[in-house]
C-alpha positions in Angstrom: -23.2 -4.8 67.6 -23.7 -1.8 64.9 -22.2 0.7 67.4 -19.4 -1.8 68.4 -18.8 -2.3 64.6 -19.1 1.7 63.9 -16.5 2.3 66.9 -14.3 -0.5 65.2 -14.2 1.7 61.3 -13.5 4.9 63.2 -10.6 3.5 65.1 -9.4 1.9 61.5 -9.9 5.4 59.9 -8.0 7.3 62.3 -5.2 4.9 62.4 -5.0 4.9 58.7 -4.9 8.9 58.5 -2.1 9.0 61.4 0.0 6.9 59.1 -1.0 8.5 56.1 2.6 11.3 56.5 4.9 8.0 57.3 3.4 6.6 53.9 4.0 9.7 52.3 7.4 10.6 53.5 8.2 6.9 52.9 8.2 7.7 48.9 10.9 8.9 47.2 11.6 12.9 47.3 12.6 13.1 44.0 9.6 10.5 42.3 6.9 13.3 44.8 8.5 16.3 43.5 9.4 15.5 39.4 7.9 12.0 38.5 8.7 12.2 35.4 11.6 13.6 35.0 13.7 10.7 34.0 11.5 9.9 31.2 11.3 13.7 29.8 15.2 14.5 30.4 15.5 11.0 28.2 13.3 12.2 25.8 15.4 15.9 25.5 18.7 14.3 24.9 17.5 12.1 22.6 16.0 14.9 20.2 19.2 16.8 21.0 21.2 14.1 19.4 18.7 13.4 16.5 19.6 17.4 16.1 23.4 17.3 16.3 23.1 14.1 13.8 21.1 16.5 11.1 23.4 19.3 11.8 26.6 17.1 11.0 24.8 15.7 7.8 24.2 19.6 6.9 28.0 20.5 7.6 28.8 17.7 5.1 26.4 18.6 2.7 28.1 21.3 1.4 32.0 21.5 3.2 34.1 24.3 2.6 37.8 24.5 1.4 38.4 28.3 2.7 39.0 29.2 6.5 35.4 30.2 7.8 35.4 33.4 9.3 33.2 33.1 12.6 32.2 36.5 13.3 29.2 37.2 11.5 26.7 36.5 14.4 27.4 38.3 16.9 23.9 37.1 19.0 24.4 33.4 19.1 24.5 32.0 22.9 27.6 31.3 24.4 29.1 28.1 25.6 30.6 27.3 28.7 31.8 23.8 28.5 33.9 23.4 31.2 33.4 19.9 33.4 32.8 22.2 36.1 30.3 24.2 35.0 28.5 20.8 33.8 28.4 19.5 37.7 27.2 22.5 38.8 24.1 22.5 36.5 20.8 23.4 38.4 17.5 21.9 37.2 14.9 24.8 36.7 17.9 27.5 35.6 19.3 25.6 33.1 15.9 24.7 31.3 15.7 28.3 31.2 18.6 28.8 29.2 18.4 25.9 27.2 15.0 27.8 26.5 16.2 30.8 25.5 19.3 29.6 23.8 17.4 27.7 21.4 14.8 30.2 20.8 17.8 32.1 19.6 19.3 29.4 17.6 15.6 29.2 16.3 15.5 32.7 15.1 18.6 32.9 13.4 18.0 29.2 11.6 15.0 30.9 10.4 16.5 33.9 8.6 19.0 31.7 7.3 16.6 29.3 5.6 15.0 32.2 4.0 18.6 32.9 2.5 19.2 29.5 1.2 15.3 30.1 -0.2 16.3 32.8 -2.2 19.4 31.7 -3.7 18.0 28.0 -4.5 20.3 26.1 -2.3 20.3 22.6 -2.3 20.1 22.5 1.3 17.1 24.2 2.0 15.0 21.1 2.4 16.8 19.8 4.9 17.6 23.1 6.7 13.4 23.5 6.9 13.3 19.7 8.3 15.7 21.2 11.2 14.0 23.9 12.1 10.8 21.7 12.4 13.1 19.4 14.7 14.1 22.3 16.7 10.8 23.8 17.0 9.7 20.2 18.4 12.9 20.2 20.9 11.2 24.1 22.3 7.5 21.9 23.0 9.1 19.6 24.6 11.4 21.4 26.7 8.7 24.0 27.1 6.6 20.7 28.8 9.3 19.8 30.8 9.7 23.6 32.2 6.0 24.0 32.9 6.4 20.9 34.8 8.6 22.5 37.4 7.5 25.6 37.2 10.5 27.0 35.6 11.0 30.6 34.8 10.1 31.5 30.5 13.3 34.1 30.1 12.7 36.7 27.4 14.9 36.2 24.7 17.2 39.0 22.9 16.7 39.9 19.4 19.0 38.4 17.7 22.0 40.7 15.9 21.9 39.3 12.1 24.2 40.2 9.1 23.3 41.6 6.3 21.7 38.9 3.9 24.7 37.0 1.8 25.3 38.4 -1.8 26.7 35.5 -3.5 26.8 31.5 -2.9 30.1 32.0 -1.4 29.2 33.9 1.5 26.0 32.6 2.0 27.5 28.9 2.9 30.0 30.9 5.2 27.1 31.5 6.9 25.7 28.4 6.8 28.7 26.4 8.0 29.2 29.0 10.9 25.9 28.8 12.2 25.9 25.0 12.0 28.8 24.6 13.3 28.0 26.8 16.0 24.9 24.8 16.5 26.5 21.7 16.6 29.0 22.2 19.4 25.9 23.9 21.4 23.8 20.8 21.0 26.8 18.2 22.1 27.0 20.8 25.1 22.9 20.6 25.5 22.9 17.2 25.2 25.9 16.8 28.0 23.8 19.4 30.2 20.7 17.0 30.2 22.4 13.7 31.3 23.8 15.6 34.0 20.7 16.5 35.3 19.3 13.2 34.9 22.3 11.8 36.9 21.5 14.7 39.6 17.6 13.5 39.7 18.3 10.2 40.7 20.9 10.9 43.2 
């Protein structure tokens, strides 16, 4: 009876570990290969809008009358918004560049709150809360990469202008850099629901 019973769990066994690659091939390939991607890309555009929200409120803060002139940083990333170049978005290469994109918007955010620091602009407080906000948006992003095991790019130094002289030109250089950074993180935030939509395809 034991060796009948023995014979019996061995048979069991085997048949369970010959169906063990049906079972596996049976799951999703997207939920085996980035389970949580959904959740994390979620996460991302969500702290990218809470971003472009803080950057409008900054804009507004203190609006200009004059023309701004929008050549003082010559570093800043550029933006391809094109519906096209949206579809053809590819997971691991465009956290890379999100990644170093915002490291550079990071950077330059920096030296400008040390600016509005030194002349005793009203903004500041708020300009430091964005930077903390941005710095969270990097972790998480940074979580998300490691995740998929995408590529950390090195990012450039960035090219910054002398520091402002006056109020005047100091809020040009506010309002360009926020205005830059609020077109980049409506184009961010676009570039992460497209690659949620391609994850669950």
């Amino acid at each position: 009876m034991k060796l009948l019973l023995d014979s019996s769990s061995s048979l069991l066994f085997s048949v369970l570990l010959a169906q063990l690659p049906l079972l596996t091939s049976a799951l999703p390939a997207q939920s085996r290969r980035h389970p949580h991607s959904h959740a994390d890309l979620d996460k991302l555009t969500n702290q990218t809008r809470h971003l472009q929200k803080l950057t409008h409120d900054l804009i507004n803060d203190h609006e200009l009358d004059s023309v701004i002139d929008h050549h003082r940083f010559k570093s800043l990333p550029a933006i391809n918004g094109r519906a096209n170049d949206l579809s053809s978005l590819e997971l691991k290469t465009t956290l890379s560049q999100l990644h170093t994109d915002l490291k550079s918007f990071e950077h330059h955010f920096e030296w400008l709150n040390k600016v509005t620091k030194k002349h005793q602009h009203s903004t500041a407080p708020k300009l430091g809360e964005m930077i903390s906000h941005i710095k969270s948006l990097i972790n998480s992003l940074q979580r998300q990469m490691s995740r998929v095991d995408a590529q950390r790019n090195p990012v450039p130094s960035p090219s910054l202008p002398p520091h402002p002289t006056s109020h005047w030109e100091m809020d040009q250089s506010s309002q360009e850099l926020l205005q830059r950074f609020r077109l980049y993180c409506d184009w961010a935030t676009r570039a992460f629901l497209s690659l949620k939509s391609k994850t669950q395809a």
